[in-house]
N, CA, C and O atoms as a GROMACS GRO file, in nm:
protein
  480
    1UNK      N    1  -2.151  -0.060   2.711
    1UNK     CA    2  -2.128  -0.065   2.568
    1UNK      C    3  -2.079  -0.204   2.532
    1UNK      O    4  -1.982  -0.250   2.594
    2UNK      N    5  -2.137  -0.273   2.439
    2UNK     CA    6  -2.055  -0.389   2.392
    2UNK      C    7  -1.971  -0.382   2.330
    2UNK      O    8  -1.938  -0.292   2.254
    3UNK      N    9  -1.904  -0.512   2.363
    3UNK     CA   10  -1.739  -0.575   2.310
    3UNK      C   11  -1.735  -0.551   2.155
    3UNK      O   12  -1.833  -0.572   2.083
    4UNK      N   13  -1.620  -0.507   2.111
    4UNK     CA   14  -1.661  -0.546   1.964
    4UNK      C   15  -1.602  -0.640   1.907
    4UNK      O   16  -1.482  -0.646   1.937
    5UNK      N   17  -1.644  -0.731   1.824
    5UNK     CA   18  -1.568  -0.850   1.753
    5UNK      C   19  -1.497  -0.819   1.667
    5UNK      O   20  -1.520  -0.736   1.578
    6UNK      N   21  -1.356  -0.914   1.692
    6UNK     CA   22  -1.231  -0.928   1.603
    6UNK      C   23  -1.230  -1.060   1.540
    6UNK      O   24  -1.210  -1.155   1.615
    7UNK      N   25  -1.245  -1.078   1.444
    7UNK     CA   26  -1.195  -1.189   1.371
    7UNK      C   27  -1.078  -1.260   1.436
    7UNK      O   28  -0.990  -1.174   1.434
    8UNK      N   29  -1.032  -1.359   1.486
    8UNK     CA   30  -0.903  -1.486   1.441
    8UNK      C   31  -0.847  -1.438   1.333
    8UNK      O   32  -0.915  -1.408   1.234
    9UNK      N   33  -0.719  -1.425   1.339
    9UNK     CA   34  -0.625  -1.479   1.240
    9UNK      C   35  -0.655  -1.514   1.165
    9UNK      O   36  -0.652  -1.449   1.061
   10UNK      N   37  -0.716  -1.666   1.172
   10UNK     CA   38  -0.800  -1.771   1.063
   10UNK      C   39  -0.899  -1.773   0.972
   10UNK      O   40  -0.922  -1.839   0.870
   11UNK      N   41  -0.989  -1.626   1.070
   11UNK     CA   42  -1.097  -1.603   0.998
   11UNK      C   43  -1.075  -1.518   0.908
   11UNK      O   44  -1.143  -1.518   0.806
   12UNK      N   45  -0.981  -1.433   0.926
   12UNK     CA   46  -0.950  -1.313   0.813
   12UNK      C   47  -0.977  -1.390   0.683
   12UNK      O   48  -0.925  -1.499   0.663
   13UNK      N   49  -1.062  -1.330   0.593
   13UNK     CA   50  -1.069  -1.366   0.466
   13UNK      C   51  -1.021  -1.263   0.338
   13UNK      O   52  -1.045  -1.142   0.326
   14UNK      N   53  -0.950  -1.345   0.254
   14UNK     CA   54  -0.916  -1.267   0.146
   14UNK      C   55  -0.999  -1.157   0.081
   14UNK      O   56  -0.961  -1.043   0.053
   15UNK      N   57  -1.129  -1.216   0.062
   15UNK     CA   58  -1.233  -1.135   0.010
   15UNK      C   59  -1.279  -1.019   0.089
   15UNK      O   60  -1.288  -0.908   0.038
   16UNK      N   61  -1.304  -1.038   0.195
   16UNK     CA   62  -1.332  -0.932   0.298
   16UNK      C   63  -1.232  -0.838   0.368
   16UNK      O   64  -1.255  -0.763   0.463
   17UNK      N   65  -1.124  -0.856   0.306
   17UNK     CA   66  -0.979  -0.784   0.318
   17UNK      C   67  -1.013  -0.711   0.213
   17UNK      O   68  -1.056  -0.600   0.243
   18UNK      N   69  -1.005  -0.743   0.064
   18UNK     CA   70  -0.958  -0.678  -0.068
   18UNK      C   71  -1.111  -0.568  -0.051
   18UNK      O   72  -1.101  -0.458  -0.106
   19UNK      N   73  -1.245  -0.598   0.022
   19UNK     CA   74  -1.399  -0.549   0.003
   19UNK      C   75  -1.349  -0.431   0.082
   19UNK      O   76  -1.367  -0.318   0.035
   20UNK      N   77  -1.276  -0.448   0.225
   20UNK     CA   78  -1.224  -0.318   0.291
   20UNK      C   79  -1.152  -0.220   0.233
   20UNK      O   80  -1.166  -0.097   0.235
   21UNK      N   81  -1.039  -0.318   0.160
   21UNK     CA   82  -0.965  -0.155   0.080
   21UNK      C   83  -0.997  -0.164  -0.042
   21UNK      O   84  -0.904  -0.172  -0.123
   22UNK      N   85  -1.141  -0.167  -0.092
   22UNK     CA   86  -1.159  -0.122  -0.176
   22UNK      C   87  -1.232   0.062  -0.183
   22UNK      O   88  -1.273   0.120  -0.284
   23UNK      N   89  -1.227   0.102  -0.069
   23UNK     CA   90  -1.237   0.276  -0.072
   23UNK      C   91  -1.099   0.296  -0.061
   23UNK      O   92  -1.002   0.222  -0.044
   24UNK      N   93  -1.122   0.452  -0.080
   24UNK     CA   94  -1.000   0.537  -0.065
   24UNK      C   95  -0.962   0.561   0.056
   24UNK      O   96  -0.849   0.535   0.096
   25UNK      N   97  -1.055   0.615   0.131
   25UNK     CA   98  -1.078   0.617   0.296
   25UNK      C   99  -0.998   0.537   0.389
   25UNK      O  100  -0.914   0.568   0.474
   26UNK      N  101  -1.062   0.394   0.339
   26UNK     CA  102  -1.002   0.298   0.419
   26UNK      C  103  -0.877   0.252   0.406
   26UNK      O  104  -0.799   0.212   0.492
   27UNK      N  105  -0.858   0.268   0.230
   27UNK     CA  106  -0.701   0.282   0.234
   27UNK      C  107  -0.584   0.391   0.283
   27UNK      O  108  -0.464   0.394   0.310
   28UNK      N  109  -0.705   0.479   0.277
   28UNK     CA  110  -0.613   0.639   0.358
   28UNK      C  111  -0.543   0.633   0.500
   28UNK      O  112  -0.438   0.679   0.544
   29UNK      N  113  -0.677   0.532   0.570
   29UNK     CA  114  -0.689   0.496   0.686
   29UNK      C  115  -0.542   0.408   0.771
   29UNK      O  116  -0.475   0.430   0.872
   30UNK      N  117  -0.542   0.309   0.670
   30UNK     CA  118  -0.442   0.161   0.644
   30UNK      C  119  -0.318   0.225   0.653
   30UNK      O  120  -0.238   0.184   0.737
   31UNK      N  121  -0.281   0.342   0.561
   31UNK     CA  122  -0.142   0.424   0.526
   31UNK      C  123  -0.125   0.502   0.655
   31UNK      O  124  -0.009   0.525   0.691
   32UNK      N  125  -0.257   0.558   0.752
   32UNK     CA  126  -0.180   0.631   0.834
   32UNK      C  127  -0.172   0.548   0.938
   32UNK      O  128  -0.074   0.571   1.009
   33UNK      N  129  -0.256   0.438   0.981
   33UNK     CA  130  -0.162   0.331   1.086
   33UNK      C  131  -0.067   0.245   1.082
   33UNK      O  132  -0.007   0.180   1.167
   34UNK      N  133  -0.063   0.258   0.941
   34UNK     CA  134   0.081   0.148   0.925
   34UNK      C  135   0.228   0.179   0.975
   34UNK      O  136   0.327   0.113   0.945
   35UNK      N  137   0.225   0.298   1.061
   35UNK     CA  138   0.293   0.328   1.138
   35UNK      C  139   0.336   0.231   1.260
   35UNK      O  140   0.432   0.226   1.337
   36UNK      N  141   0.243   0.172   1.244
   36UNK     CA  142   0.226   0.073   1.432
   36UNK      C  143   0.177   0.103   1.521
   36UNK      O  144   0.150   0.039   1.622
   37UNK      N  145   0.153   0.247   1.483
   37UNK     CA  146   0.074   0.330   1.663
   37UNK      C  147  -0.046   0.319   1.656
   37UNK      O  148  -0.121   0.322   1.558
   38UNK      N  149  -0.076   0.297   1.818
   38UNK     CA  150  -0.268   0.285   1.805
   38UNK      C  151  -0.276   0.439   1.834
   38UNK      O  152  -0.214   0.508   1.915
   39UNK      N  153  -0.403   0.479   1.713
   39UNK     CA  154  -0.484   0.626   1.729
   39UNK      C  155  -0.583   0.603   1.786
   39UNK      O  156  -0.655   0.503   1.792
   40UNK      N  157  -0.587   0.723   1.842
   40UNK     CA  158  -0.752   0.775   1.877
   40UNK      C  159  -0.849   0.795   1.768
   40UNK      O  160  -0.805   0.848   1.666
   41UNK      N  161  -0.947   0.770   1.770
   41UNK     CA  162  -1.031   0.784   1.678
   41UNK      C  163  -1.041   0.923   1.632
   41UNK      O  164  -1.051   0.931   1.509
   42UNK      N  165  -1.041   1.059   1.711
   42UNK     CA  166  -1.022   1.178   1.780
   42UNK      C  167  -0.889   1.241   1.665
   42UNK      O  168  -0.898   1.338   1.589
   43UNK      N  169  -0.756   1.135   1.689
   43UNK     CA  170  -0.648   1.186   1.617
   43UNK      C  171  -0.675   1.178   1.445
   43UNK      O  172  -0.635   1.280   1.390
   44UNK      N  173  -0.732   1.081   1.357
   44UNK     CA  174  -0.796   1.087   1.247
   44UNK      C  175  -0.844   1.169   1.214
   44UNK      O  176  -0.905   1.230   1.302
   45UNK      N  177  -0.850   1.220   1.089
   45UNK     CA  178  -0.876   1.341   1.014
   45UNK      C  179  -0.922   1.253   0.868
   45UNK      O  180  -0.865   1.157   0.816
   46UNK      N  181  -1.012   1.305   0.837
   46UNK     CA  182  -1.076   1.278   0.674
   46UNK      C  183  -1.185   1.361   0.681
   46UNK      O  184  -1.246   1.409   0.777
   47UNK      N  185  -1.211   1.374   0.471
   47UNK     CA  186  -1.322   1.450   0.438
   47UNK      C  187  -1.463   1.377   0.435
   47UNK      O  188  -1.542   1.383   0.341
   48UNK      N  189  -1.482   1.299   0.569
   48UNK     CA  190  -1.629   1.254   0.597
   48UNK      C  191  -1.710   1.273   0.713
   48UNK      O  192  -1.626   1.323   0.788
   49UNK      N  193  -1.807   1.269   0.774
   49UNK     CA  194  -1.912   1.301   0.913
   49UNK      C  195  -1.802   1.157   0.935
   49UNK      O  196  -1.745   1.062   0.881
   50UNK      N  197  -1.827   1.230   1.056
   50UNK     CA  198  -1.759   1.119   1.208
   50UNK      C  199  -1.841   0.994   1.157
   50UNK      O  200  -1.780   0.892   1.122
   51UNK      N  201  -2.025   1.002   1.152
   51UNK     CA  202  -2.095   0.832   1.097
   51UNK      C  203  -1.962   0.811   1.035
   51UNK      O  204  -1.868   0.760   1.096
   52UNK      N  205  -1.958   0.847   0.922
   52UNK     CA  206  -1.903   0.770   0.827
   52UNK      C  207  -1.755   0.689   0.800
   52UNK      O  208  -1.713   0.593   0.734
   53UNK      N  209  -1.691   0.821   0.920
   53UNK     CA  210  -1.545   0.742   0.973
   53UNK      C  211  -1.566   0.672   1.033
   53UNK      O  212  -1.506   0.568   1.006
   54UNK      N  213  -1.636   0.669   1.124
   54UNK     CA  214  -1.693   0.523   1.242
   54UNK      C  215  -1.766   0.412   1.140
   54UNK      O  216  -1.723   0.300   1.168
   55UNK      N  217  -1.837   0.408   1.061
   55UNK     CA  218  -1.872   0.304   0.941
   55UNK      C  219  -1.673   0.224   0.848
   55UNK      O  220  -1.645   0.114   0.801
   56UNK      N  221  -1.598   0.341   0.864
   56UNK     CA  222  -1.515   0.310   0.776
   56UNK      C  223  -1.414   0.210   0.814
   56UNK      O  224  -1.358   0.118   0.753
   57UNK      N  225  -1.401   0.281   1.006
   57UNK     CA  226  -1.352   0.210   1.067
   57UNK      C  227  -1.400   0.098   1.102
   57UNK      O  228  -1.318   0.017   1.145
   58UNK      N  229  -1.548   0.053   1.095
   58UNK     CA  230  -1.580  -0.043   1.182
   58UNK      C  231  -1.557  -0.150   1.016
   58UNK      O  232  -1.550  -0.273   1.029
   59UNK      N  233  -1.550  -0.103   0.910
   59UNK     CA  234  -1.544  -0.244   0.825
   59UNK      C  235  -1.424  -0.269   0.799
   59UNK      O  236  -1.396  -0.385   0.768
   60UNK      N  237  -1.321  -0.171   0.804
   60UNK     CA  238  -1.202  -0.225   0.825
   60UNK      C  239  -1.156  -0.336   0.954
   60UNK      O  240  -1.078  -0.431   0.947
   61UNK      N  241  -1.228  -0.291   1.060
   61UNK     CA  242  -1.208  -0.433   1.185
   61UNK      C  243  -1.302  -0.510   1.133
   61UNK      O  244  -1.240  -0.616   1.123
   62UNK      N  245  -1.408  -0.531   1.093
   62UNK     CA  246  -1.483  -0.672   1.036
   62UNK      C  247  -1.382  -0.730   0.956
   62UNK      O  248  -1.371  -0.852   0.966
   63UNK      N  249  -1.308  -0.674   0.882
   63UNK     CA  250  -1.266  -0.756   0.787
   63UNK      C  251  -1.125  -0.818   0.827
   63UNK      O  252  -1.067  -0.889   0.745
   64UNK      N  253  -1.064  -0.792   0.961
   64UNK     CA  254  -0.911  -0.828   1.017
   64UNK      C  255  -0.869  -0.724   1.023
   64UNK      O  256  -0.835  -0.704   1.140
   65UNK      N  257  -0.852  -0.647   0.965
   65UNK     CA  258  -0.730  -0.560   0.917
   65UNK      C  259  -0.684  -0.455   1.075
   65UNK      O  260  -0.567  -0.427   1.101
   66UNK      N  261  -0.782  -0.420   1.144
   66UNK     CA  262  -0.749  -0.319   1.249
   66UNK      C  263  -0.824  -0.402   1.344
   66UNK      O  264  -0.911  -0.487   1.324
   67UNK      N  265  -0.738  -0.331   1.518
   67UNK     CA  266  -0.830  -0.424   1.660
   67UNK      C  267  -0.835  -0.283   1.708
   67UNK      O  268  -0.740  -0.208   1.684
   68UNK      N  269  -0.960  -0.233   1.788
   68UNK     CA  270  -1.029  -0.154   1.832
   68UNK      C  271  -1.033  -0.163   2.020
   68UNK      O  272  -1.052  -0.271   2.076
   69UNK      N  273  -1.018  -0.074   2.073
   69UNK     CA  274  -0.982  -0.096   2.210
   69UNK      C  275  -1.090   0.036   2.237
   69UNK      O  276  -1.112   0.138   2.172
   70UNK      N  277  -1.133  -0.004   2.336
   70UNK     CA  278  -1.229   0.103   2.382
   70UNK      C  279  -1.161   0.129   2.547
   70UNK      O  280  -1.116   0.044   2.624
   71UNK      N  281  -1.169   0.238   2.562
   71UNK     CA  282  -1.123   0.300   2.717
   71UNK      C  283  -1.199   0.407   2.732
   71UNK      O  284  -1.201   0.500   2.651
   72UNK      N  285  -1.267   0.400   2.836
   72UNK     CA  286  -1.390   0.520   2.884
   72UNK      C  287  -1.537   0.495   2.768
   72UNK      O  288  -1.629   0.428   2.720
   73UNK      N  289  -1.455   0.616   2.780
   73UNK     CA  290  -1.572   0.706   2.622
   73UNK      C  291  -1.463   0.708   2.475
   73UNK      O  292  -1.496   0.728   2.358
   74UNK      N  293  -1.312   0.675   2.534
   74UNK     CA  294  -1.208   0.665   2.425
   74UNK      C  295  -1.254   0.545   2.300
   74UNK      O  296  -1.323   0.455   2.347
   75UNK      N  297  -1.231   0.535   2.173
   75UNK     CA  298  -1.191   0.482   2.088
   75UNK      C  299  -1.060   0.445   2.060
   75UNK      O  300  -0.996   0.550   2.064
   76UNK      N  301  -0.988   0.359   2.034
   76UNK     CA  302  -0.834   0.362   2.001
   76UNK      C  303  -0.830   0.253   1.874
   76UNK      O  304  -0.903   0.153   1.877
   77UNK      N  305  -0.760   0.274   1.789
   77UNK     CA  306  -0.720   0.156   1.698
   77UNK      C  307  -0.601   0.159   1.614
   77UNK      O  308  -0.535   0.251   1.566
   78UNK      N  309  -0.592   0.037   1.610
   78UNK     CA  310  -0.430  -0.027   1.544
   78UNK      C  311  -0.446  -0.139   1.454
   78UNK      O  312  -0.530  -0.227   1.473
   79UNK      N  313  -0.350  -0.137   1.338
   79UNK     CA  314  -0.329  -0.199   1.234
   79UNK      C  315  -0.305  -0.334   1.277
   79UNK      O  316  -0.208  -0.348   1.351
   80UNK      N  317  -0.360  -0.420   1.252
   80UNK     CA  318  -0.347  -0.568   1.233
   80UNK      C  319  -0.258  -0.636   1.186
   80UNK      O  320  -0.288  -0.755   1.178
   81UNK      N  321  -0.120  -0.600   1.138
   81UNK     CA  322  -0.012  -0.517   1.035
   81UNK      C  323   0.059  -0.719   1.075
   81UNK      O  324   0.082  -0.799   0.984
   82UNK      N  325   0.072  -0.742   1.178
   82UNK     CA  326   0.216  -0.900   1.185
   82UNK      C  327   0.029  -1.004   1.171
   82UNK      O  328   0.026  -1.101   1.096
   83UNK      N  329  -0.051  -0.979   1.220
   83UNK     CA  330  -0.161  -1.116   1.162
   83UNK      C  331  -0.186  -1.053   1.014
   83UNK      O  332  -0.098  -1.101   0.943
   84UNK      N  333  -0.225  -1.012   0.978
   84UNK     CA  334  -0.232  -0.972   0.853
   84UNK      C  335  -0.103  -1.048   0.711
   84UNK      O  336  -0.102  -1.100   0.599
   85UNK      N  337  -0.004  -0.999   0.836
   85UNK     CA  338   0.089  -1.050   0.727
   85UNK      C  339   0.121  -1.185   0.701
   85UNK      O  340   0.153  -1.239   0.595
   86UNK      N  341   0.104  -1.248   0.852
   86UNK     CA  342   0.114  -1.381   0.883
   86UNK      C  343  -0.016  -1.468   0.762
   86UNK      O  344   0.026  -1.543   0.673
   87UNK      N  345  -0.135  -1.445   0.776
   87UNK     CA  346  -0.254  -1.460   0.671
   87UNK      C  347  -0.166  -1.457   0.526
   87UNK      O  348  -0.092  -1.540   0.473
   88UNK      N  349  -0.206  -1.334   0.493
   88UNK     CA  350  -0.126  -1.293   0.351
   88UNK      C  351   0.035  -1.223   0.346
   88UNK      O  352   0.056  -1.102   0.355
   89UNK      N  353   0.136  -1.321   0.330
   89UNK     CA  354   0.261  -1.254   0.338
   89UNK      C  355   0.275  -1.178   0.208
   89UNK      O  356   0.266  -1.222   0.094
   90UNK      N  357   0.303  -1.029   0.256
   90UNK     CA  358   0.319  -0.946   0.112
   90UNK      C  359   0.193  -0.828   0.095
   90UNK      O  360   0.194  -0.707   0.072
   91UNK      N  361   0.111  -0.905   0.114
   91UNK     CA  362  -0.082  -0.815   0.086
   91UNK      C  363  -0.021  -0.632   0.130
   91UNK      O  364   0.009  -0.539   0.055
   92UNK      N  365  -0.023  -0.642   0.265
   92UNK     CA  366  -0.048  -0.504   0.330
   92UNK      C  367   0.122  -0.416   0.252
   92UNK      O  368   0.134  -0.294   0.255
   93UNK      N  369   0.192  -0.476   0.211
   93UNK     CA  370   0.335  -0.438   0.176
   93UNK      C  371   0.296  -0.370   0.012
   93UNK      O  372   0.323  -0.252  -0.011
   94UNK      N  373   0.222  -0.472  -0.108
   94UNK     CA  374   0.182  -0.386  -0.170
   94UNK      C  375   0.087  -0.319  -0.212
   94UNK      O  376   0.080  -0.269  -0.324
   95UNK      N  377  -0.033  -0.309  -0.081
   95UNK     CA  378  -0.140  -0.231  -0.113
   95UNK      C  379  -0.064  -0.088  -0.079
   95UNK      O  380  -0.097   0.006  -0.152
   96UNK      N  381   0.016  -0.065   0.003
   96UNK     CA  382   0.065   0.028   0.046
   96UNK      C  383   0.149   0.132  -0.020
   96UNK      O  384   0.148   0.255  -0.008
   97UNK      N  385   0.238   0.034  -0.110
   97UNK     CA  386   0.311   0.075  -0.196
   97UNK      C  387   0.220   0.146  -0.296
   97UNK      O  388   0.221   0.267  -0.316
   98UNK      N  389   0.159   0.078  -0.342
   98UNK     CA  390   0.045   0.092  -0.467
   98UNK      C  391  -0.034   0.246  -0.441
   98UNK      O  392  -0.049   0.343  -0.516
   99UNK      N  393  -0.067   0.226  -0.332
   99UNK     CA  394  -0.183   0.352  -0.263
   99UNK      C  395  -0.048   0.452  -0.266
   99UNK      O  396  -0.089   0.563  -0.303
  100UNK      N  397   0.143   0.458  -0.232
  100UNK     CA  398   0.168   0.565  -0.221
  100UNK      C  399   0.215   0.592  -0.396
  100UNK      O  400   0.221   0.704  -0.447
  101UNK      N  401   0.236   0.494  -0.451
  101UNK     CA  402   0.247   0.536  -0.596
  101UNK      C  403   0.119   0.607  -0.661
  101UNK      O  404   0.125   0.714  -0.721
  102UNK      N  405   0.044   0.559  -0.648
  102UNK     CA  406  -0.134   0.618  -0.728
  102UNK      C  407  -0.176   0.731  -0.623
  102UNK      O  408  -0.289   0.776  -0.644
  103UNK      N  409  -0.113   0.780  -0.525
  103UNK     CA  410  -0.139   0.863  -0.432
  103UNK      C  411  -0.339   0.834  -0.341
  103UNK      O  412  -0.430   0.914  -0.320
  104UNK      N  413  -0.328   0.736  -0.325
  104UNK     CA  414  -0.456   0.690  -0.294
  104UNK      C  415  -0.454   0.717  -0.163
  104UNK      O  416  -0.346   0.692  -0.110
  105UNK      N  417  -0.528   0.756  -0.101
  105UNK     CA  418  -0.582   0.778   0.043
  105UNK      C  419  -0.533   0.903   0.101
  105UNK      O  420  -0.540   0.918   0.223
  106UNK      N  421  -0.472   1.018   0.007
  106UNK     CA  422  -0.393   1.126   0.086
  106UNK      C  423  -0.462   1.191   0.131
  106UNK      O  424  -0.407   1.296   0.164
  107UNK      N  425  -0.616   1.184   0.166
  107UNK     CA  426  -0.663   1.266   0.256
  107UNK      C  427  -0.699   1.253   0.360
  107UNK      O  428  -0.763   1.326   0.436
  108UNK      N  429  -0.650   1.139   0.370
  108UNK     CA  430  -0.660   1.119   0.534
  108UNK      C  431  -0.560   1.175   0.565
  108UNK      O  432  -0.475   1.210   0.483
  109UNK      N  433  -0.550   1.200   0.724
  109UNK     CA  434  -0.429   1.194   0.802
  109UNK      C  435  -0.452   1.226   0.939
  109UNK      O  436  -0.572   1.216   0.968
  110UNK      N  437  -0.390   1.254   1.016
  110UNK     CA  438  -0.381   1.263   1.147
  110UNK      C  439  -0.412   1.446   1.197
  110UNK      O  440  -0.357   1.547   1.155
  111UNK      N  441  -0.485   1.436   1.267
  111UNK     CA  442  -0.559   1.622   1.303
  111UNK      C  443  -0.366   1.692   1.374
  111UNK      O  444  -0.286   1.644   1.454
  112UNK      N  445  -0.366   1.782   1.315
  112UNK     CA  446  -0.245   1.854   1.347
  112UNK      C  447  -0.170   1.776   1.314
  112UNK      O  448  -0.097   1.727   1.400
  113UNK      N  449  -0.160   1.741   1.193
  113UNK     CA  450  -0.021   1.705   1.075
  113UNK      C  451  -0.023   1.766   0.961
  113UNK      O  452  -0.120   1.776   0.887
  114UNK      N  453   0.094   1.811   0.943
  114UNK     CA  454   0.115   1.847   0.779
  114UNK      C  455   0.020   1.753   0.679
  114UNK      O  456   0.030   1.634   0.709
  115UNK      N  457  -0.053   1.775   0.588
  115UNK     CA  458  -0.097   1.679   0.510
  115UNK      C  459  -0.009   1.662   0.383
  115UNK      O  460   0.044   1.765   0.342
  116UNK      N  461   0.014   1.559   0.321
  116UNK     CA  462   0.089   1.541   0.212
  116UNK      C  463   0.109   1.582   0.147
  116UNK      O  464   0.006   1.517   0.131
  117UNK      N  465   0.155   1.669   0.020
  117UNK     CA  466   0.145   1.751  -0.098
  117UNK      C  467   0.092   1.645  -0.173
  117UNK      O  468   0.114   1.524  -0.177
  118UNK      N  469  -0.002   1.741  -0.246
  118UNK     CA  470  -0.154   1.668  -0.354
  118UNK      C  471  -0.029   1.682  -0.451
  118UNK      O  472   0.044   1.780  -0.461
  119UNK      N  473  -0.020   1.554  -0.526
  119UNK     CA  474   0.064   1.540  -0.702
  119UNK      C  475  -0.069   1.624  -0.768
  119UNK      O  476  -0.186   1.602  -0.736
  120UNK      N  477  -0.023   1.728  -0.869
  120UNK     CA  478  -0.076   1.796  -0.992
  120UNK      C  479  -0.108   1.736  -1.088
  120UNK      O  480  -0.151   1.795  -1.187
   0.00000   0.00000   0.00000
């Protein structure tokens, strides 16, 4: 299986940051690793076909934001969260905020977790 490419630090671009979280998904995505822990691809939960989580995930690592580790047949990935910030100081602090005020991305979450209470 091939390597997959990570952007540099350097290369992270503004535009191709803001093009990633511009779904809900990917921002759903962003909120549940901003934890720091690398998931399994496996541990992710959303309302899309696996394609499409694997599409969601893979443009979130095109664009910086997550690094992807493959083990076996495993998937694993983690937030890009200190280069990210180093790039844009602040960016990932209030997309985050923003997404938990507007309740953006609550359907993601992690398989065997409570999911968030939906605001009415």
């Amino acid at each position: 299986m091939r390597q997959a490419h990570h952007p540099d630090a350097g290369e992270i671009g503004l535009t191709g940051v803001m093009a990633a979280l511009s779904d809900p998904i990917r921002v759903g995505l962003v909120r549940v690793l901003a934890d720091g822990r690398e998931r399994g691809w496996g541990e992710l939960q959303a309302p899309v076909a696996k394609s499409t989580l694997s599409h969601h995930l893979r443009a979130l690592r095109d664009a910086g934001l997550t690094r992807t580790r493959q083990e076996g047949t495993r998937c694993f990935v983690i937030l890009r969260r200190q280069e990210v910030q180093a790039r844009f100081p602040g960016l990932l602090q209030a997309v985050l905020a923003a997404a938990e005020e507007e309740n953006i991305g609550h359907q993601v979450s992690l398989k065997d977790a409570t999911p968030p209470p939906s605001s009415a």
